[in-house]
FIDREN-349622 format. One line per 4 residues: for each residue x, y, z of N, C-alpha, C. Coordinates in Angstrom, 3 decimals, m for minus. Atoms other than C-alpha are relative to their C-alpha. Example, Ala and Ser with C-alpha at 12.3 -4.5 7.8 and 13.67 -1.06 7.14 Angstrom:
0.890 m1.190 0.000 12.300 m4.500 7.800 0.900 1.200 0.000  m0.820 m1.190 m0.060 13.670 m1.060 7.140 m0.770 1.090 0.730
This chain:
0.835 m1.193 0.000 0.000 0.000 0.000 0.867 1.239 0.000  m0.431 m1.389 m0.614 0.984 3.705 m0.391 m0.292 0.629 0.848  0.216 m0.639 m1.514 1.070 5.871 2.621 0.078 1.287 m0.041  m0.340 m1.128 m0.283 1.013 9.227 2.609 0.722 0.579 1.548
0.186 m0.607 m1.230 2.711 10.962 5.549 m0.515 1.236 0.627  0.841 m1.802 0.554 0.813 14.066 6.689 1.105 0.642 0.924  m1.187 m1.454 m0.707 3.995 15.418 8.764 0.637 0.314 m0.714  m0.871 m0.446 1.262 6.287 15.312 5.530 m0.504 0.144 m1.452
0.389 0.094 1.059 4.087 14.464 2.998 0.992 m0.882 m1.218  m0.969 1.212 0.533 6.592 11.329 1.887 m1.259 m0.652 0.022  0.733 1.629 0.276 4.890 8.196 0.203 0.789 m0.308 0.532  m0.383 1.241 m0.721 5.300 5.451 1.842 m0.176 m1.436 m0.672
0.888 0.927 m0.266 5.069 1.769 0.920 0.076 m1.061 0.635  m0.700 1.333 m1.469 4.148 m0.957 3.364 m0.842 m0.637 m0.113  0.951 1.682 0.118 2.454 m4.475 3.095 m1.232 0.635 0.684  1.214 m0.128 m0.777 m1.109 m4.250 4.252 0.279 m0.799 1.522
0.063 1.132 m1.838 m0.229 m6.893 7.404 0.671 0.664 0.934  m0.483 m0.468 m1.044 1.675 m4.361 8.723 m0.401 1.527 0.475  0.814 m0.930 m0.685 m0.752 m1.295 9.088 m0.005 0.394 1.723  0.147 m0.170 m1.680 m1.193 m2.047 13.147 1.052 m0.460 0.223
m1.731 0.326 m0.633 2.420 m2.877 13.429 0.702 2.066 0.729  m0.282 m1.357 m0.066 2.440 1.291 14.150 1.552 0.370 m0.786  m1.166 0.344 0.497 4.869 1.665 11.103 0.415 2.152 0.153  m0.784 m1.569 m0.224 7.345 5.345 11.053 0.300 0.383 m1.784
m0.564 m0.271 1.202 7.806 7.346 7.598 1.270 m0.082 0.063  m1.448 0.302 0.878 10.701 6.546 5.722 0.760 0.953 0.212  m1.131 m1.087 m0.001 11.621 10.111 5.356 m0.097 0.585 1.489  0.570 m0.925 m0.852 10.202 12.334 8.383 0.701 m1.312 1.133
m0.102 1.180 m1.536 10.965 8.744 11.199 m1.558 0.285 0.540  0.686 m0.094 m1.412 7.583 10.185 12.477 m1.413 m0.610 m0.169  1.161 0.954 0.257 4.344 7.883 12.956 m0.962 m0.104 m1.286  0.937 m0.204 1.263 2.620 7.248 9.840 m1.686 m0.285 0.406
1.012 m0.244 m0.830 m0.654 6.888 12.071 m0.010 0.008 1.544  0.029 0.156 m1.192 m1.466 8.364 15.206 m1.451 0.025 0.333  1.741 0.003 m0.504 m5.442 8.303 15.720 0.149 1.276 0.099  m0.049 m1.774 m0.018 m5.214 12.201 15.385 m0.583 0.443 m1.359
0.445 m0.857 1.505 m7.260 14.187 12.713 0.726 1.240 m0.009  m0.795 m0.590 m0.013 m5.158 16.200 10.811 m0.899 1.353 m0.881  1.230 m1.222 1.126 m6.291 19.761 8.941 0.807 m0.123 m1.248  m0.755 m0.331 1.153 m5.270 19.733 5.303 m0.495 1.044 m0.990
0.495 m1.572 1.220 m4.627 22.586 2.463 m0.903 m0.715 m1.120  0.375 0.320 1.379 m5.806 22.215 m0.552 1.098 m0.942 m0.579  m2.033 0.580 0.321 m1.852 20.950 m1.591 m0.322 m1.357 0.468  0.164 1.208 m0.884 m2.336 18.210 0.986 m1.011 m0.612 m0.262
1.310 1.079 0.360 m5.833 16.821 0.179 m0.053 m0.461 m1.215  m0.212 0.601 1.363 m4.680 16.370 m3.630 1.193 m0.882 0.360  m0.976 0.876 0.200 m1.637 14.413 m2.559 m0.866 m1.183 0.576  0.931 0.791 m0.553 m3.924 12.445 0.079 m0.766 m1.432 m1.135
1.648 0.624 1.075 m6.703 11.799 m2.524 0.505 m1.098 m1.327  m0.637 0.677 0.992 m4.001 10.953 m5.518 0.583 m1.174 0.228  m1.340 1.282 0.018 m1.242 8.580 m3.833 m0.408 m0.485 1.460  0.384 1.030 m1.347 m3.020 7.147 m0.498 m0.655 m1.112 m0.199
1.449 1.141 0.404 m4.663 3.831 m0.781 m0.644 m0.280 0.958  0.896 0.842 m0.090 m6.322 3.401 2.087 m1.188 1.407 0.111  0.898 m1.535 0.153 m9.992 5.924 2.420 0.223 0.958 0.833  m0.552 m0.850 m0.507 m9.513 8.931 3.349 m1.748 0.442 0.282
1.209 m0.589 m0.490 m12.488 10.579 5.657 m0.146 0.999 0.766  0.407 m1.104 0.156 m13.150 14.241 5.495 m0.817 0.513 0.759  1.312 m1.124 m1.443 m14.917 16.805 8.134 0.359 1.423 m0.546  0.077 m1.297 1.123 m15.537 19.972 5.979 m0.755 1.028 1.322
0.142 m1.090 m0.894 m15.498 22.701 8.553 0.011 1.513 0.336  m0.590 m1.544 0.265 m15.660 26.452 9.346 m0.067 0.211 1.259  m0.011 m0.298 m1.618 m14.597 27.762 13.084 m1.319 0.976 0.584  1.508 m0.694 m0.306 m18.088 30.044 13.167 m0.765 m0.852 0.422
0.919 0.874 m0.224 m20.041 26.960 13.073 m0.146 m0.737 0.948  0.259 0.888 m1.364 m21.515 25.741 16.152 m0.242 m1.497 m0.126  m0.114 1.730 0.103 m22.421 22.291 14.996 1.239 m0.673 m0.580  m1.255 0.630 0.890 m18.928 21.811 13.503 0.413 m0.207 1.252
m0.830 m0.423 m1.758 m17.438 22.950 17.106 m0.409 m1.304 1.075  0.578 1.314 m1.070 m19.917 19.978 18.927 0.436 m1.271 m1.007  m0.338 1.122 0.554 m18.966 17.325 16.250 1.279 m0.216 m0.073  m1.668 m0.274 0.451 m14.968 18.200 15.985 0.183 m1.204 0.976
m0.539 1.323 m0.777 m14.664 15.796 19.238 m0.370 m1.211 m0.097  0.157 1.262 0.222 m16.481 13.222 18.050 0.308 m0.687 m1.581  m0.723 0.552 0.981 m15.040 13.068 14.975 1.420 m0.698 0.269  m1.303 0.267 m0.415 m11.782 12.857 16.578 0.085 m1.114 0.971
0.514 1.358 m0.705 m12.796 9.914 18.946 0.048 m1.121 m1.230  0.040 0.880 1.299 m13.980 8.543 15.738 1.254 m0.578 m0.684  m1.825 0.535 0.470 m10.452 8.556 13.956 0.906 m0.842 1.287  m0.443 0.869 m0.747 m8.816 7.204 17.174 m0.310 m1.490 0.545
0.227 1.463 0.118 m10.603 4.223 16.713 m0.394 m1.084 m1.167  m0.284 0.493 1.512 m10.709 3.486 12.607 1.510 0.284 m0.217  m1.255 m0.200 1.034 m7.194 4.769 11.995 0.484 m1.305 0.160  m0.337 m0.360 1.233 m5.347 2.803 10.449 m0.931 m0.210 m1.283
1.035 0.338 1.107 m7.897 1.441 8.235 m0.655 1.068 m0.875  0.161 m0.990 0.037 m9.064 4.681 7.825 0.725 1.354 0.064  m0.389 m1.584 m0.230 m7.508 8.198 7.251 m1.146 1.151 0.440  1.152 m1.168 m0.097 m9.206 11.250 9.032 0.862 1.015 0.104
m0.806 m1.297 m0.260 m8.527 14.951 8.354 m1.022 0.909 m0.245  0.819 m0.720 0.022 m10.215 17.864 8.447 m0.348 1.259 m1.661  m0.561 m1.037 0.682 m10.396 20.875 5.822 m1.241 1.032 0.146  0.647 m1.716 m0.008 m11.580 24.390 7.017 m0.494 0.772 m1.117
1.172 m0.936 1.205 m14.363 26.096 4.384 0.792 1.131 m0.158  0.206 m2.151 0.014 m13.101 29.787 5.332 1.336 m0.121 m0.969  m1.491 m0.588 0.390 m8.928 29.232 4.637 m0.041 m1.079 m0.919  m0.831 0.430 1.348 m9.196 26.639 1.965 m2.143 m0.078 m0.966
1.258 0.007 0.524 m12.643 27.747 0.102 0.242 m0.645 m1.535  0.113 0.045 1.334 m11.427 26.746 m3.228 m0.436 m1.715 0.138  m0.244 1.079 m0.202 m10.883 23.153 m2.127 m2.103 m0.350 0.292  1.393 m0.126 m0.200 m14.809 23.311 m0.974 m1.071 0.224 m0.905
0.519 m0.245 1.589 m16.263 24.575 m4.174 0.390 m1.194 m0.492  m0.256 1.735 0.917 m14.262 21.507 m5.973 m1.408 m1.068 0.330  0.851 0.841 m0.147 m16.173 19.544 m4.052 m1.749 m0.113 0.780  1.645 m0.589 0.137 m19.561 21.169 m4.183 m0.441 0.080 1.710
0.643 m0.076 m1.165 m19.881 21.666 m0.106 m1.127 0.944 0.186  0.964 m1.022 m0.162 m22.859 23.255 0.184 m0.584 0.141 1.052  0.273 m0.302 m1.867 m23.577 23.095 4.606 1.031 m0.809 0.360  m1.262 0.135 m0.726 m21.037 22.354 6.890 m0.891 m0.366 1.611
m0.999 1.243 0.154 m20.531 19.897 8.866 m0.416 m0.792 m0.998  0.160 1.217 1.419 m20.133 17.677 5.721 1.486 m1.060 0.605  m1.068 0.803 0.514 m18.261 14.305 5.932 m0.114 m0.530 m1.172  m0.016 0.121 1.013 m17.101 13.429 3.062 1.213 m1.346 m0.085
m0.017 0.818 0.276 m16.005 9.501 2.162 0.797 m0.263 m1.350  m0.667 m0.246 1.154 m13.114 9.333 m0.635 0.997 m1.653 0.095  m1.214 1.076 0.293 m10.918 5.942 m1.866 0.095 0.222 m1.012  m0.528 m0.131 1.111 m8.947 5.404 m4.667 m0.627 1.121 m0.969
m0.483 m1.632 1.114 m9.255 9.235 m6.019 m1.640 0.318 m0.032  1.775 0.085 0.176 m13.257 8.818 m5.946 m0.986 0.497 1.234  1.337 m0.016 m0.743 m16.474 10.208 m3.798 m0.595 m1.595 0.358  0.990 1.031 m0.239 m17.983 7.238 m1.873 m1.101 0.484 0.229
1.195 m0.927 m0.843 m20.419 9.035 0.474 0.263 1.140 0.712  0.420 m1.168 m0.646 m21.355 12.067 1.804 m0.804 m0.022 0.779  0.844 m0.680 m0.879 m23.377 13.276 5.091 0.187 1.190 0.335  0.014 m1.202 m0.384 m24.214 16.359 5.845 m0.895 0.072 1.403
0.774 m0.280 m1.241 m24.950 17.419 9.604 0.905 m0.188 1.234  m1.357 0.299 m1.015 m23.254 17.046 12.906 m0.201 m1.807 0.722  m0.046 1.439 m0.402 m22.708 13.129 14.319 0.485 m0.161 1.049  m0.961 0.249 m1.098 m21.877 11.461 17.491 1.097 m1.055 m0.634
m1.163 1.139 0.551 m18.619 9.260 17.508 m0.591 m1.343 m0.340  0.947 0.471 0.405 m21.009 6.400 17.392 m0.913 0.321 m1.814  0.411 m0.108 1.495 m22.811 7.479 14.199 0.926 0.225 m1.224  m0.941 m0.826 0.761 m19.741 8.751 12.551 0.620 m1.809 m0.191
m0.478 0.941 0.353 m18.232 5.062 13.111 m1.124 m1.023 m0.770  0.898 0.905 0.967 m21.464 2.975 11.719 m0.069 0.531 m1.317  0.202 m0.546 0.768 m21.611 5.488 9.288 1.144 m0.612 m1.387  m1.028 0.466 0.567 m18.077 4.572 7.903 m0.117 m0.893 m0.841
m0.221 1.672 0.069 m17.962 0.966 8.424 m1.304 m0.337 m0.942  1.131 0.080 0.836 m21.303 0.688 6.156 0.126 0.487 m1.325  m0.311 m0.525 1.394 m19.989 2.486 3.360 0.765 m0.916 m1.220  m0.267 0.694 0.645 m19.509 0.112 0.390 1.726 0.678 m0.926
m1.183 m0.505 0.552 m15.698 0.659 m0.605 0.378 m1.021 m1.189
């Protein structure tokens, strides 16, 4: 599998059997998953989207928004218990609006469901960590 790292932004590649072996980028040494959602630019969510294989799962956010603000922790619960199987990162509406337009966000909180370079699913609304993980794990990849 390729790996993106999101501290250097080095591919990576590493057998699938060794995902929960907690493997270290090549270049950077530094965890290639930590159960932490990360925020990405625009820059970063095209490398993500292009050269990561496993899905990558999106929380389309703006710091005004009160239901973004009550879902941020349970998104982040969420990732600390799909990663590695799962990538989670965030990307802020206000500082990367272009990236948001691309992909037609039209209310916020949106997750947004991406493998191999493609839209799986979309929800729009705020979720507990609970709904956010059935939500996932149900999504035909």
């Amino acid at each position: 599998l390729h790996i993106v790292c999101s501290d250097c932004g080095a591919v990576n590649r590493l057998p699938a059997a060794r995902l929960t072996l907690s493997p270290n980028c090549g270049g950077c040494k530094q965890p290639l998953f930590t159960g932490k959602v990360r925020d990405l630019t625009a820059q970063e969510f095209q490398k993500h989207l292009s050269r990561d294989d496993i899905p990558l799962v999106i929380d389309f956010w703006a710091p005004w928004c009160g239901p973004c603000k009550v879902m941020g922790p349970q998104f982040a619960a969420a990732a600390g218990e799909l990663e590695p199987q799962f990538r989670f990162a965030k990307v802020n509406t206000e500082s990367q609006q272009q990236l948001g337009g691309q992909l037609n966000i039209r209310s916020i909180p949106t997750l947004v469901l991406l493998n191999g370079g493609r839209e799986v699913a979309r929800q729009s609304g705020a979720m507990s960590r609970a709904d956010i993980i059935r939500w996932v794990k149900n999504q035909p990849l």
